[in-house]
BADO-831023 format. One record per atom (N, C-alpha, C): residue number from 1; residue in three letters; atom name; x, y, z. Coordinates in nm, 4 decimals. Atoms other than C-alpha are relative to their C-alpha. Example, Ala and Ser with C-alpha at 12.3 -4.5 7.8 and 13.67 -1.06 7.14 Angstrom:
2
{1,'ALA','N',{0.0890,-0.1190,0.0000}} {1,'ALA','CA',{1.2300,-0.4500,0.7800}} {1,'ALA','C',{0.0900,0.1200,0.0000}} {2,'SER','N',{-0.0820,-0.1190,-0.0060}} {2,'SER','CA',{1.3670,-0.1060,0.7140}} {2,'SER','C',{-0.0770,0.1090,0.0730}} 
//
This chain:
81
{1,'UNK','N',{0.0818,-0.1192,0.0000}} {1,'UNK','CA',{0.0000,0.0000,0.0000}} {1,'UNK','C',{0.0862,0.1257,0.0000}} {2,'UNK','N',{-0.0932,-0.1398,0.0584}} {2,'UNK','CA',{0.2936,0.2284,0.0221}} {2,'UNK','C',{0.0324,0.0978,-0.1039}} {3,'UNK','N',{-0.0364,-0.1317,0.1228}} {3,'UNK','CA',{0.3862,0.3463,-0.2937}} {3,'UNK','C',{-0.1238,-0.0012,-0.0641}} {4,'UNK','N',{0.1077,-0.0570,0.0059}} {4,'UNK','CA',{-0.0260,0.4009,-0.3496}} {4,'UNK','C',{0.0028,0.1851,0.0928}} {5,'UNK','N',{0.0527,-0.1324,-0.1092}} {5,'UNK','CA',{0.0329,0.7092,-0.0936}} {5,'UNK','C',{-0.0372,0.0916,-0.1101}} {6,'UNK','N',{-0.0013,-0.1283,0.1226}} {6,'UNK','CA',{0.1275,0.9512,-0.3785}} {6,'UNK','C',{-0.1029,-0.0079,-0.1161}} {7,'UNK','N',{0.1159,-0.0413,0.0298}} {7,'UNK','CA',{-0.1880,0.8445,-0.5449}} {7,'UNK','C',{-0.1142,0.0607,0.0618}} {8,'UNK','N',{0.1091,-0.0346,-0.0780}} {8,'UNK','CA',{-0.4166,0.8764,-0.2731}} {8,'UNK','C',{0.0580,0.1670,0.0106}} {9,'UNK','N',{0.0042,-0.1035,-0.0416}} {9,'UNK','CA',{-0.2159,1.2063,-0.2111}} {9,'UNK','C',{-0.0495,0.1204,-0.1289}} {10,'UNK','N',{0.0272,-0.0497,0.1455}} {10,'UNK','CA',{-0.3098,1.3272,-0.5818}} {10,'UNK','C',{-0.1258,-0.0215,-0.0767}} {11,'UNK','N',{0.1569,0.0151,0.0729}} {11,'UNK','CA',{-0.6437,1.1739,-0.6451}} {11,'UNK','C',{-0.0962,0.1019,0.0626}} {12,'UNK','N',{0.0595,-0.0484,-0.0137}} {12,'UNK','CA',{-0.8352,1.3770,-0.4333}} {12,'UNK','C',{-0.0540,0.1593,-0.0994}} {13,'UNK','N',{-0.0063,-0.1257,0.1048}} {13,'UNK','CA',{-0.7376,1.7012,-0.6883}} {13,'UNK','C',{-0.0463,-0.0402,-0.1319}} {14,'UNK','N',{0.0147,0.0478,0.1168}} {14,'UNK','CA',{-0.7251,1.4913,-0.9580}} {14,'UNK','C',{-0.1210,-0.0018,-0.0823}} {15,'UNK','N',{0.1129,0.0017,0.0622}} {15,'UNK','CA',{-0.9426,1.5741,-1.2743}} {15,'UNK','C',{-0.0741,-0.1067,-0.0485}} {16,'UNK','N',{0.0809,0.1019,0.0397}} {16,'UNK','CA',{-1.0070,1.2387,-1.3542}} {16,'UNK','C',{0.0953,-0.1304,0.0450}} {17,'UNK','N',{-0.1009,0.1522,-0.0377}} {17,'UNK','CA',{-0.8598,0.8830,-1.2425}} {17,'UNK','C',{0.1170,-0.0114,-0.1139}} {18,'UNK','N',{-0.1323,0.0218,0.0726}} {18,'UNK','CA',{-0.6422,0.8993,-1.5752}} {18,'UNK','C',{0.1090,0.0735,0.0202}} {19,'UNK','N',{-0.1071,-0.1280,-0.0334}} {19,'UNK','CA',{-0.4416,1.2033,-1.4619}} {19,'UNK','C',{0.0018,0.0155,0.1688}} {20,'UNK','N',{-0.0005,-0.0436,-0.1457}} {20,'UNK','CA',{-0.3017,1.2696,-1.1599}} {20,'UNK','C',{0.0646,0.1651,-0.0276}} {21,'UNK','N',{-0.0200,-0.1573,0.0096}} {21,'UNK','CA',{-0.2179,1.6418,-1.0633}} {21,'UNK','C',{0.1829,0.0038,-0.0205}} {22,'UNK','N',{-0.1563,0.0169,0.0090}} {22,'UNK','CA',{0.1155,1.7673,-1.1440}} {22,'UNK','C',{0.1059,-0.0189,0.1495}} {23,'UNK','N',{-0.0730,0.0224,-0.1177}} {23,'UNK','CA',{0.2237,1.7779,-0.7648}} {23,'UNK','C',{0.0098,-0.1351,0.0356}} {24,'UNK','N',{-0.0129,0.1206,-0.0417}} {24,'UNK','CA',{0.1933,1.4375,-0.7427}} {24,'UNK','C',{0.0744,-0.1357,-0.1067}} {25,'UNK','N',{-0.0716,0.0828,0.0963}} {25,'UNK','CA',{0.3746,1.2869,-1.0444}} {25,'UNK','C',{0.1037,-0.0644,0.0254}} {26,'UNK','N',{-0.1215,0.0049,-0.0737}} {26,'UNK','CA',{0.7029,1.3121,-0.8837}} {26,'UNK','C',{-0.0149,-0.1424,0.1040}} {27,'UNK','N',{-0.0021,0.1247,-0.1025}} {27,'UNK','CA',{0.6324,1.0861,-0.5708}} {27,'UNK','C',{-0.0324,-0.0790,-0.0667}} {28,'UNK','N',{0.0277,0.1619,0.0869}} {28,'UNK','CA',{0.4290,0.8356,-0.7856}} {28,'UNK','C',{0.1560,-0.0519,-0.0438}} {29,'UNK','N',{-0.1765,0.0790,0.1303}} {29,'UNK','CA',{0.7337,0.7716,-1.0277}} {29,'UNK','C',{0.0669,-0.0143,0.0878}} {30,'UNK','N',{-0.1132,0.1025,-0.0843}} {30,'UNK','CA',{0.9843,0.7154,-0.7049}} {30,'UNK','C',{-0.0407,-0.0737,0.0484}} {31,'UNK','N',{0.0183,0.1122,-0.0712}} {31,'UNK','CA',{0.7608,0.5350,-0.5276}} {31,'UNK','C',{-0.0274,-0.1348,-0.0662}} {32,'UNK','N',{-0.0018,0.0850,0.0632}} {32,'UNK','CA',{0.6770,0.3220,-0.8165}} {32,'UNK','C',{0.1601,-0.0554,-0.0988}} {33,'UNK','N',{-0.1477,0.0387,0.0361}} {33,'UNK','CA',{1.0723,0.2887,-0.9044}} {33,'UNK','C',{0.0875,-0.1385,0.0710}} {34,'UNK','N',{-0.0327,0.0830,-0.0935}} {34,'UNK','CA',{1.2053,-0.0352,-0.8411}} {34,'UNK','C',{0.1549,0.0225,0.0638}} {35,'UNK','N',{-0.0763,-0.0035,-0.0699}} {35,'UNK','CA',{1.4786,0.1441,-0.7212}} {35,'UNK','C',{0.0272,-0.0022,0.1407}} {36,'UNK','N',{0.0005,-0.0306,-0.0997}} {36,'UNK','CA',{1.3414,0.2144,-0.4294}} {36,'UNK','C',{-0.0140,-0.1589,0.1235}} {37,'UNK','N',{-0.0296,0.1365,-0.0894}} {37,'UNK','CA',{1.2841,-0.1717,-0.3101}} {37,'UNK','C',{0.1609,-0.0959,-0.0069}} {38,'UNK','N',{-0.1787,0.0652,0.0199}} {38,'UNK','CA',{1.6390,-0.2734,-0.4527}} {38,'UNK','C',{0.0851,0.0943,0.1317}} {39,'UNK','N',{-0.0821,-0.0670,-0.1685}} {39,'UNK','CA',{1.7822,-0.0419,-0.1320}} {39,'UNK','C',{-0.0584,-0.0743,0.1144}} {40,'UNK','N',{0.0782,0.0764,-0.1112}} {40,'UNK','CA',{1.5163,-0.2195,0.1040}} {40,'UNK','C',{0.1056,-0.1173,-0.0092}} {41,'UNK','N',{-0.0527,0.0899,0.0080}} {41,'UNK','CA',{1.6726,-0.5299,-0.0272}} {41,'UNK','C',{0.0970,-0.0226,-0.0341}} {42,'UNK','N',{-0.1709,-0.0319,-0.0175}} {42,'UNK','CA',{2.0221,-0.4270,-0.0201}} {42,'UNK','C',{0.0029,0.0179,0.1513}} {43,'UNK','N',{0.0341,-0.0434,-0.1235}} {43,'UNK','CA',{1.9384,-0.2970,0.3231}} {43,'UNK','C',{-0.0072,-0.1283,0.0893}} {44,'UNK','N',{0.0353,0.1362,-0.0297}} {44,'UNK','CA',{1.7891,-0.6390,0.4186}} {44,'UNK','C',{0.1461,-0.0845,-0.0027}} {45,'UNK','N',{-0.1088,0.0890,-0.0263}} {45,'UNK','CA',{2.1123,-0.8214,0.3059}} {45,'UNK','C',{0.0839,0.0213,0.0985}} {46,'UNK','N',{-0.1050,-0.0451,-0.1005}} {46,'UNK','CA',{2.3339,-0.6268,0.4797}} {46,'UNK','C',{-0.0240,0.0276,0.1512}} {47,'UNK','N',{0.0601,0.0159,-0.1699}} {47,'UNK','CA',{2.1532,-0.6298,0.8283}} {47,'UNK','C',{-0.0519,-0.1152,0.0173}} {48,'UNK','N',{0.0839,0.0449,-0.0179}} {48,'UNK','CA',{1.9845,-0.9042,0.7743}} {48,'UNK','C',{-0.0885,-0.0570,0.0720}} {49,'UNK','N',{0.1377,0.0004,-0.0048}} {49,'UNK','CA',{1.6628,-0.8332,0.8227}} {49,'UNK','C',{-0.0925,-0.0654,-0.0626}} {50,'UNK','N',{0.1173,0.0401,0.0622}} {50,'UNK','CA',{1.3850,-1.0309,0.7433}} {50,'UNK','C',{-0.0922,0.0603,-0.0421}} {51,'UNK','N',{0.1453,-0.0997,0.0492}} {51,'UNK','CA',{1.1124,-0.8237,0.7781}} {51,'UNK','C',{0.0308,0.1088,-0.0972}} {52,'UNK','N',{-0.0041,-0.1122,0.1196}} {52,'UNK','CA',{1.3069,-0.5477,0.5688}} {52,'UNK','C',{0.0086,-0.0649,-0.1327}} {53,'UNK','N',{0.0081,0.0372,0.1305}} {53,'UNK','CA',{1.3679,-0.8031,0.2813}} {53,'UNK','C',{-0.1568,-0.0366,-0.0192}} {54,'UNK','N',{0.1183,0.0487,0.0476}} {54,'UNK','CA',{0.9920,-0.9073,0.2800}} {54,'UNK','C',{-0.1084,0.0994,-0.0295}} {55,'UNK','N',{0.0418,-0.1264,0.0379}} {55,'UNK','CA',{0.8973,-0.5399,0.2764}} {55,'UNK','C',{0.0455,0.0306,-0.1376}} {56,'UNK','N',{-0.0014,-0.0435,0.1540}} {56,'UNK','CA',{1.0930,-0.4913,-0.0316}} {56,'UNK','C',{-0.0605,-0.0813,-0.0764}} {57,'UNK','N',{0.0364,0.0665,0.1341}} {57,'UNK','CA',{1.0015,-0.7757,-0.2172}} {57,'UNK','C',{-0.1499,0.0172,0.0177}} {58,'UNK','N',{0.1750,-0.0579,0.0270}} {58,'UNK','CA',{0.6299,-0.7041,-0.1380}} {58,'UNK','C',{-0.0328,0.1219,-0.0690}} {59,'UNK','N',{-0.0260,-0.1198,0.1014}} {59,'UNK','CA',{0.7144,-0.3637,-0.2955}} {59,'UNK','C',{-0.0075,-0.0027,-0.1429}} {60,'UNK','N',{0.0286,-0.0090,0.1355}} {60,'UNK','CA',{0.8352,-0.4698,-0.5514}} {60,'UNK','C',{-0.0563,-0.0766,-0.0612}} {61,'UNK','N',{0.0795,0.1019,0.0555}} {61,'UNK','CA',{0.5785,-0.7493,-0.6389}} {61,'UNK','C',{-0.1284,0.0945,-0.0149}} {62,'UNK','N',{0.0731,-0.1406,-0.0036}} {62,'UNK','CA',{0.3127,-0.4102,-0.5709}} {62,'UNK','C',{0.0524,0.0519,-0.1865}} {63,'UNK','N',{-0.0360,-0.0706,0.1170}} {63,'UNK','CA',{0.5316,-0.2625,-0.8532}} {63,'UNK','C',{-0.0625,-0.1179,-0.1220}} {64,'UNK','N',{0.0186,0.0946,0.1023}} {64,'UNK','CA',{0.5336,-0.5891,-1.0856}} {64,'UNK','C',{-0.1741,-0.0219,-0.0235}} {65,'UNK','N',{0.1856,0.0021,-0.0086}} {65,'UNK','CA',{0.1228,-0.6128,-1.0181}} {65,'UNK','C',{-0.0521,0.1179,-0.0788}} {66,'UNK','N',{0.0370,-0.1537,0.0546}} {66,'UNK','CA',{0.0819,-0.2266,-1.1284}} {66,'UNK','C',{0.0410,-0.0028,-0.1473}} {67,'UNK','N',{-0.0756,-0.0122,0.1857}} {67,'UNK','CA',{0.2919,-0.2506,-1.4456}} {67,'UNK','C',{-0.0642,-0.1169,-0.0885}} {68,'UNK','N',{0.0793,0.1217,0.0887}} {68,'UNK','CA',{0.1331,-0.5722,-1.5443}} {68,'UNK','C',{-0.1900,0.0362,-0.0616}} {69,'UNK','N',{0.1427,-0.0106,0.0544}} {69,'UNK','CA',{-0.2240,-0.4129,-1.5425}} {69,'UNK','C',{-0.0048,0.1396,-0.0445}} {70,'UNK','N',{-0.0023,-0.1239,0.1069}} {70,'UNK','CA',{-0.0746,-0.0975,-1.7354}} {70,'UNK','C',{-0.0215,0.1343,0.0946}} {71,'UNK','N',{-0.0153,-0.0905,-0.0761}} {71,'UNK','CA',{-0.0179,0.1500,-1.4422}} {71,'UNK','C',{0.1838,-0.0034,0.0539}} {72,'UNK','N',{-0.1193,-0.0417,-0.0629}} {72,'UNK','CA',{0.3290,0.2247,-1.4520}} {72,'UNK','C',{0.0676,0.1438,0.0259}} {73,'UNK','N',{-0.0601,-0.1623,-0.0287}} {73,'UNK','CA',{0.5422,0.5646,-1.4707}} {73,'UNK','C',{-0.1018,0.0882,-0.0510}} {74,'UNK','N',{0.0374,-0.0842,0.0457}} {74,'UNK','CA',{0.3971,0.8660,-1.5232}} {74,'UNK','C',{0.0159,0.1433,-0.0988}} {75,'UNK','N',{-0.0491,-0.0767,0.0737}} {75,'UNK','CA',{0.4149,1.1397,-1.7879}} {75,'UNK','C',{-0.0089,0.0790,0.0987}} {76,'UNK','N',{-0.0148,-0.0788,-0.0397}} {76,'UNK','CA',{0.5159,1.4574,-1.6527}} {76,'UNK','C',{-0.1916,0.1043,-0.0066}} {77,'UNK','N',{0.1378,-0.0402,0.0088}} {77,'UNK','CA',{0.1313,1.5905,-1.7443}} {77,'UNK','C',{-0.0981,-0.0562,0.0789}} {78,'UNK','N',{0.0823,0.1070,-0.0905}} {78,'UNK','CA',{0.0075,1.3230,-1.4963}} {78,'UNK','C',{-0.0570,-0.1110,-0.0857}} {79,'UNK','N',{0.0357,0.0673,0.0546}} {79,'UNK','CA',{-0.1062,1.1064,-1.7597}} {79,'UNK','C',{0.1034,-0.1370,-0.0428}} {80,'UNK','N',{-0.1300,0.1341,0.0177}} {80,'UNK','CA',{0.0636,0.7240,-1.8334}} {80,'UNK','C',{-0.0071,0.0031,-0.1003}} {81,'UNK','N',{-0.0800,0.0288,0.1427}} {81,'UNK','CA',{0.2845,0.6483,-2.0721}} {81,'UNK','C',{-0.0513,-0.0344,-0.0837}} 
//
């Protein structure tokens, strides 16, 4: 549900579910970056942590779920690719 925040924080403005507002483009696209679970699970190795590797890979299985049903990055206009 995490990297949903920056929708929820953008839908409420938002003119229509296909666009999100421009303040919110930004967070979407990092939070939907699988860069951001490859540090969790770099993070995870190097402490290892369980619970932080099962946070990333739930991340990024979140990400792989989103991109598979055609919600991935966002254009800078709020609209997908």
């Amino acid at each position: 549900m995490l990297p949903d925040v920056a929708l929820l924080y953008g839908i409420a403005a938002a003119p229509g579910f296909e666009r999100l507002p421009a303040y919110a483009v930004r967070p979407y696209n990092v939070l939907h970056s699988p860069a951001v679970p490859a540090v969790l699970l770099t993070l995870a190795a190097v402490t290892r942590s369980r619970r932080t590797a099962v946070a990333g890979l739930g991340w990024l299985g979140h990400i792989a779920v989103d991109r598979a049903f055609g919600y991935g990055p966002r254009r800078p206009d709020g609209l997908r690719y």
